[in-house]
LOFIDO-513391 format. One record per residue: x, y, z of N, C-alpha, C in turn. Coordinates in steps of 0.1 Angstrom, whole numbers. Atoms other than C-alpha are relative to their C-alpha. Layout:
<pts>
neast,nnorth,nup,caeast,canorth,caup,ceast,cnorth,cup
X,Y,Z,X,Y,Z,X,Y,Z
...
</pts>
This chain:
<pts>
neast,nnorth,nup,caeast,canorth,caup,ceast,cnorth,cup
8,-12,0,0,0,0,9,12,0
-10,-14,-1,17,34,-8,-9,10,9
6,-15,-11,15,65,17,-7,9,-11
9,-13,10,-10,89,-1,4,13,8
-2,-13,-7,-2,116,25,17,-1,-5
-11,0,0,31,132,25,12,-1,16
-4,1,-8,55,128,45,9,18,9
-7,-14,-7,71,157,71,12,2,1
-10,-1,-6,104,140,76,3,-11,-6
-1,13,-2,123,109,64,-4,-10,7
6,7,-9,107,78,75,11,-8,7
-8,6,0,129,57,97,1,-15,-4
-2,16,7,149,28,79,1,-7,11
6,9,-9,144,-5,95,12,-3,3
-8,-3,-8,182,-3,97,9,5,11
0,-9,-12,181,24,119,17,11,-8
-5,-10,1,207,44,100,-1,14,-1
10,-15,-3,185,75,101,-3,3,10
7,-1,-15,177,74,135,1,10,8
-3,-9,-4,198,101,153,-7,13,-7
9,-11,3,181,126,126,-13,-3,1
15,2,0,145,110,126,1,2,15
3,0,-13,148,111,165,-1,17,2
-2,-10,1,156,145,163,-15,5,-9
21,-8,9,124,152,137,-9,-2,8
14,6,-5,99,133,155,-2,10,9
1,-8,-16,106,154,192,-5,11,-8
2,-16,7,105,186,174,-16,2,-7
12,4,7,73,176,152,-8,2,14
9,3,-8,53,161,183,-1,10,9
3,-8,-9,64,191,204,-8,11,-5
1,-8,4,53,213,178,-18,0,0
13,7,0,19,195,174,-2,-1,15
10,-4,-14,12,202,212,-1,-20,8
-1,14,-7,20,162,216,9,-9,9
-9,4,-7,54,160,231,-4,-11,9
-1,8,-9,45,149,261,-8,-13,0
5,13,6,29,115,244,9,-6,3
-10,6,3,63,105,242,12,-6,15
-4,-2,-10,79,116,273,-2,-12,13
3,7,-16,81,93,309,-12,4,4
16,-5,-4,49,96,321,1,4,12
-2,-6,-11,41,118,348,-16,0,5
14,-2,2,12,116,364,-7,16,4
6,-16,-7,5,155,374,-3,-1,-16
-2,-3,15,10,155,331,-6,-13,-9
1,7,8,-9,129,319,-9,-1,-15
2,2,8,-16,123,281,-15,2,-5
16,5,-1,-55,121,269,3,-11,-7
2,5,12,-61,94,244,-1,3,-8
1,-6,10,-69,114,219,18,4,-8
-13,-8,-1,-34,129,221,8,-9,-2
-9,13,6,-19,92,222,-2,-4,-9
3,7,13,-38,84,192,6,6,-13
-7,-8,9,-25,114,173,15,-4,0
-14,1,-1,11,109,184,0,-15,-8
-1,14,3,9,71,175,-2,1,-16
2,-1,12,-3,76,141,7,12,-6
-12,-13,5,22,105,136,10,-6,-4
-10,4,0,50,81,145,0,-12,-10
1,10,9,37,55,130,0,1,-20
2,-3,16,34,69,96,13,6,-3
-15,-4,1,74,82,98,4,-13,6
-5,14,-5,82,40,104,-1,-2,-12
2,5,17,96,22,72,-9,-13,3
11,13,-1,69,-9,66,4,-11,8
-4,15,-9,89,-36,83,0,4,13
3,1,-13,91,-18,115,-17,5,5
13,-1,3,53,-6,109,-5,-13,4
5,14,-5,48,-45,112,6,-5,11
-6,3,-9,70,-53,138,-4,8,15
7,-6,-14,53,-29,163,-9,5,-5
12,6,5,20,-38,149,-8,6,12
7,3,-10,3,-44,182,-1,15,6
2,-16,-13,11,-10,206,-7,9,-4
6,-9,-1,-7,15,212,-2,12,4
-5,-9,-6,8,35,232,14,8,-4
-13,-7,9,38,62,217,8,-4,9
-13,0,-7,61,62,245,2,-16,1
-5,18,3,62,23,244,6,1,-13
-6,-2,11,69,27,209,14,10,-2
-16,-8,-2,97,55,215,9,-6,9
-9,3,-11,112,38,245,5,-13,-9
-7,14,5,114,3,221,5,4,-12
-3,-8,12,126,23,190,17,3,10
-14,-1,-5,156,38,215,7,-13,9
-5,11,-1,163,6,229,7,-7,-13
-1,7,11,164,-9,195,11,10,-10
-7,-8,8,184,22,177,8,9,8
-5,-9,-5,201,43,204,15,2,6
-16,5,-1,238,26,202,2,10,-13
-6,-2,15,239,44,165,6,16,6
-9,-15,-1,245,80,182,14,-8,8
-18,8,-6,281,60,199,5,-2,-14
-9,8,11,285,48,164,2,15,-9
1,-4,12,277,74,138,5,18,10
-3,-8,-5,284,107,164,14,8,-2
-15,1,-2,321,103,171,8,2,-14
-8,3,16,325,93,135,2,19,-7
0,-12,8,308,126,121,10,10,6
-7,-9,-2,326,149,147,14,1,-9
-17,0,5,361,135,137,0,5,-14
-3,-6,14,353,143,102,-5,10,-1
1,-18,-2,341,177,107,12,7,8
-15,-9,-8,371,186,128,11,-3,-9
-11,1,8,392,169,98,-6,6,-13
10,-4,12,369,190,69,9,10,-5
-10,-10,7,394,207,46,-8,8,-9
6,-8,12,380,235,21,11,-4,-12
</pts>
């Protein structure tokens, strides 16, 4: 099935090489859209409606490439989905970080 809507932001690959910038889109997006805190530890003075998880979820879910779309099929709650997304992808800022600084501090004109 192709997305008919457009997208806001690269979706993230299922390899997770996108991740440090889609993690970075999504916060920004959902804070902007008044959803942040969908995402966030749950607090209870701050809690969520449903309405607000259903938006966030179908936000996030529509910036997921198809395989992880299927693979976190079931949830329905965002911050479960963000907390198993940074479990699953949040070694790549250690990998891909370090790498870019060094080659921006070695960036010749």
């Amino acid at each position: 099935m192709v997305n008919i809507s457009k997208l806001e932001f690269m979706a993230l690959d299922i390899s997770g090489k996108n991740y440090v910038s889609w993690i970075l889109d999504a916060e920004i997006h959902l804070d902007a859209m008044g959803l942040g805190n969908t995402i966030k530890d749950v607090n209870p003075l701050n809690e969520a409606s449903s309405k607000e998880k259903a938006k966030a979820m179908i936000f996030l879910r529509h910036h997921l490439d198809e395989g992880l779309k299927a693979e976190y099929l079931t949830g329905k709650d965002p911050a479960d989905l963000w907390n198993n997304l940074k479990e699953r992808y949040d070694h790549q800022k250690m990998v891909i970080l370090p790498r870019a600084r060094f080659d921006w501090l070695r960036f010749r004109l």
